[in-house]
GUMAR-174400 format. One line per field, with one value per residue: residue number from 0; residue in three letters; chain; x, y, z of N, C-alpha, C in turn. Coordinates in steps of 0.001 Angstrom, whole numbers, plus 500000, padded with zeros to 6 digits. Layout:
nr: c(NUM,...)
rest: c(ala,...)
kette: c(A,...)
n_u: c(X,...)
n_v: c(Y,...)
n_w: c(Z,...)
ca_u: c(X,...)
ca_v: c(Y,...)
ca_w: c(Z,...)
c_u: c(X,...)
c_v: c(Y,...)
c_w: c(Z,...)
//
This chain:
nr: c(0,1,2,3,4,5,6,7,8,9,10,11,12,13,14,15,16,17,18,19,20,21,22,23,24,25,26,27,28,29,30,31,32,33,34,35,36,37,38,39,40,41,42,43,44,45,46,47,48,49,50,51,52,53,54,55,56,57,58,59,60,61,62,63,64,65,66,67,68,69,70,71,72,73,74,75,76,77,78,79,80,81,82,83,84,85,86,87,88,89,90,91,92,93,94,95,96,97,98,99,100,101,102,103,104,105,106,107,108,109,110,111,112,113,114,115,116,117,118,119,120,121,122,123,124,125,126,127,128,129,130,131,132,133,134,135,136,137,138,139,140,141,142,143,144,145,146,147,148,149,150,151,152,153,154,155,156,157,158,159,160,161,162,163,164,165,166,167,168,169,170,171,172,173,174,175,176,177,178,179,180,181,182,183,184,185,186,187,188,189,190,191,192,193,194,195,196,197,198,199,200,201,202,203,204,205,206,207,208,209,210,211,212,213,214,215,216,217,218,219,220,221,222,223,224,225,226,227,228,229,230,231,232,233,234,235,236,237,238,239,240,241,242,243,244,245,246,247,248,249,250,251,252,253,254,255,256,257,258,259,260,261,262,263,264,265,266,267,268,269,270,271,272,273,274,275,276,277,278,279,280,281,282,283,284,285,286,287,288,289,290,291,292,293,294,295,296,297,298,299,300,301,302,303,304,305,306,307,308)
rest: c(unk,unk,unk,unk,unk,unk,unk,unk,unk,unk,unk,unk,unk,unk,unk,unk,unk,unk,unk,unk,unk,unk,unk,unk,unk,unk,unk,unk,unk,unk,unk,unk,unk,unk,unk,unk,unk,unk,unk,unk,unk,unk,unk,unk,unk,unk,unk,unk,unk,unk,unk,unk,unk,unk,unk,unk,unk,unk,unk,unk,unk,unk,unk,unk,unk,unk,unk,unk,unk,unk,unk,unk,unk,unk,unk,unk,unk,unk,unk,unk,unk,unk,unk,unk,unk,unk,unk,unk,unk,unk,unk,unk,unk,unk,unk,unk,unk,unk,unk,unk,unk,unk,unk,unk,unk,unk,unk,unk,unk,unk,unk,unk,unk,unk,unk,unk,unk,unk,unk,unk,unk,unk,unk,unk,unk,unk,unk,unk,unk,unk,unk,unk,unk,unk,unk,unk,unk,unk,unk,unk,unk,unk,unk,unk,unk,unk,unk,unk,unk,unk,unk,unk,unk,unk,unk,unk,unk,unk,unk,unk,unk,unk,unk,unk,unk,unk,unk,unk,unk,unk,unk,unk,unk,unk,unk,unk,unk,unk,unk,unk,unk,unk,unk,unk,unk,unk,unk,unk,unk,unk,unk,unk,unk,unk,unk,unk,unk,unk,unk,unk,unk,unk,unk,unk,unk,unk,unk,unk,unk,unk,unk,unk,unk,unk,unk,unk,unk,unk,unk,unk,unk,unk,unk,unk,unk,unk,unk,unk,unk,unk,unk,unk,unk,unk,unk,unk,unk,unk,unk,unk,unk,unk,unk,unk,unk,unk,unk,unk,unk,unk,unk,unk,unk,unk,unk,unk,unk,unk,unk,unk,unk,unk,unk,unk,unk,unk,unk,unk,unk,unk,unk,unk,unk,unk,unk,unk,unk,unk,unk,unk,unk,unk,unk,unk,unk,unk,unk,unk,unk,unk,unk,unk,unk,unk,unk,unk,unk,unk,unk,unk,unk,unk,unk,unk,unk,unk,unk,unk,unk)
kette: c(A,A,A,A,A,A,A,A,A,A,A,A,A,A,A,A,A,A,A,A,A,A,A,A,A,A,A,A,A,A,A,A,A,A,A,A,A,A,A,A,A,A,A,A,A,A,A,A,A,A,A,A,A,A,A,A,A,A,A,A,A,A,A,A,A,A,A,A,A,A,A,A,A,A,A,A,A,A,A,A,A,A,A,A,A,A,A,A,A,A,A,A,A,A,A,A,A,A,A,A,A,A,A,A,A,A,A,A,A,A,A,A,A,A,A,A,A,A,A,A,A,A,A,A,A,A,A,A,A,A,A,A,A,A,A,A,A,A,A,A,A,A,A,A,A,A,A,A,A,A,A,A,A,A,A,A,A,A,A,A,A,A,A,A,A,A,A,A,A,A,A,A,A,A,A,A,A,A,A,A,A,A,A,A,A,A,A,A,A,A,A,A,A,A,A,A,A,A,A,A,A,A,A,A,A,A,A,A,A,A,A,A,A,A,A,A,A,A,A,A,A,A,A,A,A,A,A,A,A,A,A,A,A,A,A,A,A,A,A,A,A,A,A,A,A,A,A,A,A,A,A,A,A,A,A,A,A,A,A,A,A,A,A,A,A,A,A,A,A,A,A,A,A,A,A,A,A,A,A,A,A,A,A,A,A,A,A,A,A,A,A,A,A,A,A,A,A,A,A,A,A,A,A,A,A,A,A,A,A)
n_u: c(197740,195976,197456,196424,194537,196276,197420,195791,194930,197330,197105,195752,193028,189765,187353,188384,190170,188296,187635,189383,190021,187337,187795,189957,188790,187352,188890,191170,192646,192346,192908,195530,197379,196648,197847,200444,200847,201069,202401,205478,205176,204700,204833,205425,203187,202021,201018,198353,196708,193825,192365,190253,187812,184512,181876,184013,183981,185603,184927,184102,185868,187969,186662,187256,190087,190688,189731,191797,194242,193861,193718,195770,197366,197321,196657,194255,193235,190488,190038,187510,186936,184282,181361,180802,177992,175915,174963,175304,177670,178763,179831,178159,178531,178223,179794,179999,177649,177982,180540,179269,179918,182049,182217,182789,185816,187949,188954,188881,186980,186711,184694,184978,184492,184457,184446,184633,187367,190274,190786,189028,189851,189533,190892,191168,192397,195134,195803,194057,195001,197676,196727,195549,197959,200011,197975,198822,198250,199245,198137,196986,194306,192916,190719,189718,187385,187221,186831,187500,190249,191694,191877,194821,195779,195766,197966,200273,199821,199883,202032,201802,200081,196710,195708,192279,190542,187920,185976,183711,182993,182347,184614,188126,189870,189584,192193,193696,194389,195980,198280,196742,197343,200225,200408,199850,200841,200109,198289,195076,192359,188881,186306,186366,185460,183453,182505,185603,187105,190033,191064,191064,193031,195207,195090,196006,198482,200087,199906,201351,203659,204474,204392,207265,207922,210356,211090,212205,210647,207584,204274,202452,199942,196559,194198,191058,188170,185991,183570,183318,186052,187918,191225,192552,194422,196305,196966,197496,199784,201184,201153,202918,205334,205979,206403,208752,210390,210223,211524,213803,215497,215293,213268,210829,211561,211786,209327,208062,208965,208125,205499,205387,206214,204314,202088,202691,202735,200254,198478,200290,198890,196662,196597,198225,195971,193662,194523,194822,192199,190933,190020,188369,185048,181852,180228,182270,183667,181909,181450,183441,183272,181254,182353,184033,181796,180888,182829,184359,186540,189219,190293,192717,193416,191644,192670,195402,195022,194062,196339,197815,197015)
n_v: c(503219,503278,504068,503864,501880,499607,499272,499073,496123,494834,495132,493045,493775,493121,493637,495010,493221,491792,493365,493354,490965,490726,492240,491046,488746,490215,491104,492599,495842,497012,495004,493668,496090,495462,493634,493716,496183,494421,492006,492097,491815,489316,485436,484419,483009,479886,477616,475201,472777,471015,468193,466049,463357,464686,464502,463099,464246,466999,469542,469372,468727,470597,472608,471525,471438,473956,474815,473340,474429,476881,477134,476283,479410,480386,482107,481798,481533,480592,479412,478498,476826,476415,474912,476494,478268,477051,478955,481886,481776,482188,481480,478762,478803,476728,475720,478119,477752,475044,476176,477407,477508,478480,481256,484353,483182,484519,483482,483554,483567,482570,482067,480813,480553,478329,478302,476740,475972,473975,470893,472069,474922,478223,480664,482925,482092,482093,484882,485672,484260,485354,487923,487228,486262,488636,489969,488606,486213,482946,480748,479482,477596,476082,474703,472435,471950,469285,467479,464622,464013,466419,467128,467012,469696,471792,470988,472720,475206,474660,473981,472384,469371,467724,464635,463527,460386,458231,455242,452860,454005,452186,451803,450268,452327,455291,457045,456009,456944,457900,459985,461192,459928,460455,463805,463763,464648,464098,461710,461349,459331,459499,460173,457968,456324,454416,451349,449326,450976,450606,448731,450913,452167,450282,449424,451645,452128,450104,450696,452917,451230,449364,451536,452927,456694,458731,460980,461592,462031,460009,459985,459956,458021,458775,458747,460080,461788,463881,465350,464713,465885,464511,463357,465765,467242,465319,465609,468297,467956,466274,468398,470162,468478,467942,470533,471377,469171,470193,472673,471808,470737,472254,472835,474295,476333,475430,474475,476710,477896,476545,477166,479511,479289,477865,479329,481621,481035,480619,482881,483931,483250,483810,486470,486624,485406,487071,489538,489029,488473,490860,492472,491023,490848,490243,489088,488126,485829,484477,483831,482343,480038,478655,478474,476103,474148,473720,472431,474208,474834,474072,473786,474424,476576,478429,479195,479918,481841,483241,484125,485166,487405)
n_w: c(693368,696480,699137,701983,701705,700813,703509,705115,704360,704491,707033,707932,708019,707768,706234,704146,703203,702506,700335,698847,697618,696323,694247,693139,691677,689929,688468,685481,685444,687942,689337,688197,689251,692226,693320,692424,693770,696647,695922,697094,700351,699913,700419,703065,704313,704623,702859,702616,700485,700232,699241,697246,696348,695885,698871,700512,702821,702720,703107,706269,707365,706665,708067,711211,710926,710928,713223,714615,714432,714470,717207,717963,717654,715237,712659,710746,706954,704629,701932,700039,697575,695250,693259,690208,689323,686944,685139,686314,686802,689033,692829,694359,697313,699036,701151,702383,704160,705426,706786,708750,711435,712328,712619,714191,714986,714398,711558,708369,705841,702587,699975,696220,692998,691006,687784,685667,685744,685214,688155,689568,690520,690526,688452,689606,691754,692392,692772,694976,696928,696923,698245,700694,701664,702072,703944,705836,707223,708674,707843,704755,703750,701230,699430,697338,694473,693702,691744,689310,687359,687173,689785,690870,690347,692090,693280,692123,693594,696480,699367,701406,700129,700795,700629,700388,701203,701455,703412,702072,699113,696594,694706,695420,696236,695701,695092,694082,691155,687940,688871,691182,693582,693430,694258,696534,700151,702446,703256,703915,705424,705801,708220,709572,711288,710120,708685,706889,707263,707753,705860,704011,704622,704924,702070,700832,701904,700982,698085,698587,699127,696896,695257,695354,696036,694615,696314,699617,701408,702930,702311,705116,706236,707612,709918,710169,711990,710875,711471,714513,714704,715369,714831,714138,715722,715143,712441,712172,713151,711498,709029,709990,710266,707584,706551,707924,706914,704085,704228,705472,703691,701315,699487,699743,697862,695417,695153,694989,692867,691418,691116,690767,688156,686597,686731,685965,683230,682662,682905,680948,678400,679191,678926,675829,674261,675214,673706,671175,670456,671129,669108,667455,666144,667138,664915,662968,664566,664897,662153,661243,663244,661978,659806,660281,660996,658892,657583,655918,656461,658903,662345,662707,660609,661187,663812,662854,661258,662941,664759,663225,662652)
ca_u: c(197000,195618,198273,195916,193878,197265,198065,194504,195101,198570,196973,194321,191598,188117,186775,189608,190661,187116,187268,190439,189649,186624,188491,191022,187739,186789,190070,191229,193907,192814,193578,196726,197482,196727,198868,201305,201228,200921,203335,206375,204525,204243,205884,205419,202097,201918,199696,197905,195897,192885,191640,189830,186558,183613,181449,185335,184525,186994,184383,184140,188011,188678,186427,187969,191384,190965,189583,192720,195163,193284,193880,197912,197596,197992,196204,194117,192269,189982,189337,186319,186315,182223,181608,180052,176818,175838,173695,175398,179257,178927,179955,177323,178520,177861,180727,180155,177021,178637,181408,178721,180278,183606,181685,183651,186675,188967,189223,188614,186224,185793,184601,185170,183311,185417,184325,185008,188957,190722,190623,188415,190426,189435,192139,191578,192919,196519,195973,193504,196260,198925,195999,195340,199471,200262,197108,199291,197506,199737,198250,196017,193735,192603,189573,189024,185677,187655,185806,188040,191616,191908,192357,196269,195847,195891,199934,200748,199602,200041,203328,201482,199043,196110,194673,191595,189927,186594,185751,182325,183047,182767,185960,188777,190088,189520,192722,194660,194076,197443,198679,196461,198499,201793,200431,200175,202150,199320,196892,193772,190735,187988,185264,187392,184464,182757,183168,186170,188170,190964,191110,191414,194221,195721,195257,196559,199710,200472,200048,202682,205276,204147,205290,208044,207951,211504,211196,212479,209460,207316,203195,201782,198554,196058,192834,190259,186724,186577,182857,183817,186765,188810,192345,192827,195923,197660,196953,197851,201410,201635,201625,203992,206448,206159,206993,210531,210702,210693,212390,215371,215571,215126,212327,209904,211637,211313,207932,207314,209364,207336,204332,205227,206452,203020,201430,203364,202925,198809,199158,200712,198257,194814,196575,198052,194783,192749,195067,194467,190679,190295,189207,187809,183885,180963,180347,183867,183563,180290,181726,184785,182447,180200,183252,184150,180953,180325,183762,185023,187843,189650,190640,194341,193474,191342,193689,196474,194399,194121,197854,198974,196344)
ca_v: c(502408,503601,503250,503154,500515,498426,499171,498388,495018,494526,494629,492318,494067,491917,494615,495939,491900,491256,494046,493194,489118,491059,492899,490149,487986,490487,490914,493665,496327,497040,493661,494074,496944,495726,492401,494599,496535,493806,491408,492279,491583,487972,484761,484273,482199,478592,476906,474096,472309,469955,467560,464873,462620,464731,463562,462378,465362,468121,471107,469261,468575,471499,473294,471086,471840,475868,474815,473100,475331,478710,476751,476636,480230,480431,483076,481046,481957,479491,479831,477017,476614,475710,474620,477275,478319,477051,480448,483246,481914,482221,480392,478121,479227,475457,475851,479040,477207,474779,476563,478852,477315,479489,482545,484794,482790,485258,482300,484293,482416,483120,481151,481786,480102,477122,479313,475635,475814,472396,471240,473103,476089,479340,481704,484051,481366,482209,486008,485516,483784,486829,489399,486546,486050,489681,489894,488471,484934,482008,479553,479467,476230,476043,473391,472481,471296,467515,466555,464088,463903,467855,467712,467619,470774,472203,470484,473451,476486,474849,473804,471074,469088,466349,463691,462452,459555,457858,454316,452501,454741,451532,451527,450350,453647,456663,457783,455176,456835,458607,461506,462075,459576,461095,464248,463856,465106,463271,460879,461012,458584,460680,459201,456448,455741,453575,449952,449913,452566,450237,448398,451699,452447,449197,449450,452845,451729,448991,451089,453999,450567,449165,452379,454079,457904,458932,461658,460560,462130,459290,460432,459561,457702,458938,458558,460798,461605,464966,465356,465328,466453,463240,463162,466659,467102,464473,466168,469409,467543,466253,469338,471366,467687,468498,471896,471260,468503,471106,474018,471605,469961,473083,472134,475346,477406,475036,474323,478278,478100,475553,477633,480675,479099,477523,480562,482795,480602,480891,484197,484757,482440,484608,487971,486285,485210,488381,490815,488455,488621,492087,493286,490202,490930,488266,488492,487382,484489,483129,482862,481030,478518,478315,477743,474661,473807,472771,471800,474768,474827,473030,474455,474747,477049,478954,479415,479866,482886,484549,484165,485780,488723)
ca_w: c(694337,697808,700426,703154,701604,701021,705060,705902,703977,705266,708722,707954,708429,707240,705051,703032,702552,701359,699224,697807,696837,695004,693250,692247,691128,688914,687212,685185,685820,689198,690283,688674,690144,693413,692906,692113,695080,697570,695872,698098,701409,700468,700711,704234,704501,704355,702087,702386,699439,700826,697634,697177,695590,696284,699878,701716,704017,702723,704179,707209,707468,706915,709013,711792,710817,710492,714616,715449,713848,715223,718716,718346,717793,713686,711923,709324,705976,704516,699914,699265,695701,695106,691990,689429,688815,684846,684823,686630,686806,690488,693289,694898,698329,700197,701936,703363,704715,705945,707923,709557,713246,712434,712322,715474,715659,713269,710828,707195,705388,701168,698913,695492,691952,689832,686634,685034,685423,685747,689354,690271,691006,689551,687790,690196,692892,692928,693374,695832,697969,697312,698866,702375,702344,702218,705200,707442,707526,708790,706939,704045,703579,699447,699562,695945,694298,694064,690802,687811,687254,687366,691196,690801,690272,693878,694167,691903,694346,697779,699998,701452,699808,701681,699523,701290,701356,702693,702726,700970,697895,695309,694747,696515,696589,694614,695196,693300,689408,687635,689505,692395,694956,693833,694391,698393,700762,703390,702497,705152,705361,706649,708166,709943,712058,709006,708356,705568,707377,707953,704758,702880,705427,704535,700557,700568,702695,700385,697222,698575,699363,695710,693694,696140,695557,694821,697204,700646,702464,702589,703069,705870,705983,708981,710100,710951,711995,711214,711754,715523,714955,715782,714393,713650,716256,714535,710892,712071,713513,710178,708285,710575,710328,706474,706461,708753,706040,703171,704451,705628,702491,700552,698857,699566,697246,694736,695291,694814,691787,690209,691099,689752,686514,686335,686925,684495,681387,682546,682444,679011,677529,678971,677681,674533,673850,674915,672852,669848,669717,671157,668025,666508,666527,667161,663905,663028,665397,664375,660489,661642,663990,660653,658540,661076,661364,657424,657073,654885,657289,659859,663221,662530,659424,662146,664663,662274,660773,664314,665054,662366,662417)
c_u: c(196949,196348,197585,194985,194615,197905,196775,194383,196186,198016,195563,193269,190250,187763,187391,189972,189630,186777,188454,189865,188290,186754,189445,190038,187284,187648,190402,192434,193609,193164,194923,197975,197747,197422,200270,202302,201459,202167,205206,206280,204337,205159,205626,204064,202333,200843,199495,196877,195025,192427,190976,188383,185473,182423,182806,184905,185120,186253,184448,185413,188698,188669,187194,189078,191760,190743,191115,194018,195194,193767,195295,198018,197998,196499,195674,192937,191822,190134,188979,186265,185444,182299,181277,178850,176632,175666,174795,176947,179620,179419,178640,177317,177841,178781,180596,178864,177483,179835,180916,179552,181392,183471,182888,185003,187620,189512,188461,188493,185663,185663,184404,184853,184789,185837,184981,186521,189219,190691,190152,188536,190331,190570,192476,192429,194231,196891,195086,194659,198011,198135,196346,197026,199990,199282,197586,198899,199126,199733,196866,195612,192796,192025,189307,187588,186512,186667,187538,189583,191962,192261,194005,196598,196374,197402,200563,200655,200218,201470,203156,200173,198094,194973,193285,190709,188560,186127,184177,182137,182867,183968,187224,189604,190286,190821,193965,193812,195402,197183,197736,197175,199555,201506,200240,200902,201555,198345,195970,192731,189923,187000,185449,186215,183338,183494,184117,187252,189663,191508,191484,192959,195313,196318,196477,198188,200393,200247,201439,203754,205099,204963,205719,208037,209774,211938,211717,211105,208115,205534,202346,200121,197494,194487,192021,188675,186074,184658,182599,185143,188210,190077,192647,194018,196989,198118,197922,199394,202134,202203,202836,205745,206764,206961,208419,210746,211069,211451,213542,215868,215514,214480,210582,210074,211751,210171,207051,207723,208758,205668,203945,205624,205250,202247,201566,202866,201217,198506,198958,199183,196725,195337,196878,196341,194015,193419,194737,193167,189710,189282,188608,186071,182949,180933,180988,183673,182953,180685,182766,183739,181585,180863,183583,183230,180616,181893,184474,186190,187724,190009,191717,194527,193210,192370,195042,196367,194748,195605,198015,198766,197431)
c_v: c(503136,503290,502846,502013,499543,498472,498162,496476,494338,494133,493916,492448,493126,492693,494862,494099,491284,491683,493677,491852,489592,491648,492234,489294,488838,490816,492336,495029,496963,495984,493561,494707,496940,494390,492890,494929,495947,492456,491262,491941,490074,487201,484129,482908,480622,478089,475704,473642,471065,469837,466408,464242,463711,463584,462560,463132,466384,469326,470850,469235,469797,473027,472883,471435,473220,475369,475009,474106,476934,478446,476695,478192,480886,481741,482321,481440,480251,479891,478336,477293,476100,475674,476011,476885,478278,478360,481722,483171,481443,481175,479832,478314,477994,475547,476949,478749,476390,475061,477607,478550,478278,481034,483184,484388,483276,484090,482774,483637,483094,481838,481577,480216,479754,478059,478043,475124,473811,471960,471919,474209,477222,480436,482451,483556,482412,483961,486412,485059,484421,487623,488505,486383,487408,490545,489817,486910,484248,481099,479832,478054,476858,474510,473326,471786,469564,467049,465962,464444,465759,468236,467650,469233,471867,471975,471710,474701,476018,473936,472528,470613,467849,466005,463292,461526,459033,456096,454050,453465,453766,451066,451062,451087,454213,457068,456962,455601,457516,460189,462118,461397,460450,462733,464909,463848,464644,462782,460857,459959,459009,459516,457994,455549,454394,452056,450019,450449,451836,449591,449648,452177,451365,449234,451095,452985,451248,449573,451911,452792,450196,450341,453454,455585,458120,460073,461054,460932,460724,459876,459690,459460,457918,458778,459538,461182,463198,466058,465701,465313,465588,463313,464824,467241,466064,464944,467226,468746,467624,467292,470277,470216,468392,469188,472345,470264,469716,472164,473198,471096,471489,473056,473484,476359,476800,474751,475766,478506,477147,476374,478736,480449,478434,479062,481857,482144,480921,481817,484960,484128,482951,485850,488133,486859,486645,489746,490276,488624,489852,493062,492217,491182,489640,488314,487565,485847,483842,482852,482207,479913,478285,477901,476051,473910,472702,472296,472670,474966,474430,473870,474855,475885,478555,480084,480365,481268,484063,484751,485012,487228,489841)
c_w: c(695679,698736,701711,702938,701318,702444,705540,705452,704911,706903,708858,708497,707720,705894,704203,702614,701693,699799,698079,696777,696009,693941,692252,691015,689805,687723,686239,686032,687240,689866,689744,689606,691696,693798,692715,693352,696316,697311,696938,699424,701182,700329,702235,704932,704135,704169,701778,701465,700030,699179,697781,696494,696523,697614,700769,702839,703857,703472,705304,708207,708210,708002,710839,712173,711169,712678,715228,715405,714474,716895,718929,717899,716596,713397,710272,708132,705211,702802,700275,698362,695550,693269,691266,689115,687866,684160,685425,687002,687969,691259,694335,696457,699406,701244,702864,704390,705356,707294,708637,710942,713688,712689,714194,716004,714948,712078,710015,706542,703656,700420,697480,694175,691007,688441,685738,684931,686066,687572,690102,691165,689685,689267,688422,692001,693904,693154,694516,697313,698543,698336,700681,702391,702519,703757,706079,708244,707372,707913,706372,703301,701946,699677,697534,695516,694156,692708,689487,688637,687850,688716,691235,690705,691107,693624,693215,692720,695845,698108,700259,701070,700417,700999,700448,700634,702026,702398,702315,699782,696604,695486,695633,697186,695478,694364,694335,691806,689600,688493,690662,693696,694837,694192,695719,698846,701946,703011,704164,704953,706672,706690,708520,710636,711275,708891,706993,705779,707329,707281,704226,703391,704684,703046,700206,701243,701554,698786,697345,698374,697887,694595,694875,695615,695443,695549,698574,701722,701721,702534,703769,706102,707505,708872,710942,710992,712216,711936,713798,715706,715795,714775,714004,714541,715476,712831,711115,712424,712312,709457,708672,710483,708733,706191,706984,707424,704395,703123,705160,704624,701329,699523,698537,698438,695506,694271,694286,693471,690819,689921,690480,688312,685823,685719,685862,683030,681510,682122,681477,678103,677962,678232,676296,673844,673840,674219,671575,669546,670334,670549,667259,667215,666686,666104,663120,663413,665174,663353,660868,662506,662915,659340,658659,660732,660002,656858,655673,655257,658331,661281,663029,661994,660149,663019,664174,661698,662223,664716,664650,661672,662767)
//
């Protein structure tokens, strides 16, 4: 690997960081390689996970947030996860529309393509977030696409995670299905300015006292308007109360250890897989989906076949 293009990284230069996160995206043993090399340099960054129901606000939030955060003097990288393009994989790049206002304010802005993964975090997430923590970035904000159950997802990569909310959604809150309350570490209702805002405040109060977390950090329910940029001192408080909350509690290095044991079993289970059907051909593949297909065999039989090639 290039030492001056792992210095030029190291000292977060724009170019050499862009080039890297394209390089991670495309995968393959130079992104090893350069995962590799940069692994040692990290650790240091604090990562925050923004989630929530599509239309709460999270681009606006977060563009907000990257404001207030750049204004106490933090060093912040943005990853928008946009959904995928059906056709070309890609990412849809709304977000980077969106946060055109950031443009000049050293606030490192990628956005990077779902590629259908759960939570709408793409595979290449969590090495994307070694290259910006090895950069030298303070804090790295991870916006996910927020679609289905799959947003839990996010509480495996980041330190602290922020559920949000919005009210007139239908519902009386989105945020009450399995596993996306317990997976806040701050619940927001964006968009406070709306009739509702204080009801969802309310409901969402009275759910946390309803099913106590057995954690002792409790998450704090806030309100904000992030559109102008209303509550985003009290968010940013939040997250930095958090973070004294986890690192006195010793709780970060658990966190990291849940992330990399995530992360590892992912891992095994793309190179498993791609050493197993290295050599299969399409051909191959199409008579096994044509064996399924008429019921000359079962998936198990399938599967059970490729294993044991």
């Amino acid at each position: 690997m290039n030492s001056k293009f792992i210095s030029q990284i190291q000292n977060g230069e724009p170019l050499a960081v862009a080039r890297a996160l394209t390089r991670v995206e495309r995968g393959g043993d130079d992104a090893r390689n350069l995962i590799r090399a940069l692994f040692p340099y990290t650790g240091r960054a604090d990562i925050i996970g923004i989630t929530g129901a599509p239309g709460t606000g999270k681009s606006t939030l977060v563009n907000a947030l990257a404001k207030e955060l750049c204004a106490r003097e933090k060093r912040v990288a943005i990853i928008a996860v946009d959904p995928s393009s059906p056709f070309t994989g890609g990412a849809i790049l709304g977000d980077r529309f969106r946060m055109q206002d950031l443009a000049g304010t050293g606030i490192f802005i990628r956005s990077m393509a779902s590629r259908g993964q759960l939570g709408g975090l793409a595979a290449a997430v969590s090495d994307a977030i070694l290259v910006l923590d090895a950069a030298g970035f303070d804090v790295i904000l991870v916006e996910t696409v927020g679609a289905g159950q799959g947003e839990v997802d996010i509480a495996k990569h980041a330190h602290t995670t922020i559920v949000l909310e919005a009210p007139g959604f239908g519902d009386d809150i989105q945020a009450i299905k399995a596993g996306i309350l317990e997976i806040a570490d701050i619940l927001v209702v964006n968009k406070a300015d709306r009739d509702g805002a204080n009801a969802t405040v309310a409901a969402l109060q009275m759910n946390l006292s309803l099913n106590p977390d057995k954690r002792a950090w409790r998450p704090p329910v806030l309100k904000t308007i992030a559109l102008q940029g209303k509550g985003m001192s009290e968010l940013a408080d939040a997250i930095a109360k958090h973070k004294t909350y986890t690192n006195e509690n010793h709780l970060r290095v658990k966190k990291e250890a849940a992330r990399f044991d995530d992360e590892l079993r992912e891992l095994l289970k793309r190179e498993l897989l791609g050493k197993k059907l290295q050599n299969v051909s399409d051909a191959r593949w199409q008579n096994w989906i044509d064996e399924i297909i008429t019921r000359k065999r079962d998936l198990y039989a399938i599967a059970e076949e490729i294993l044991n090639a």
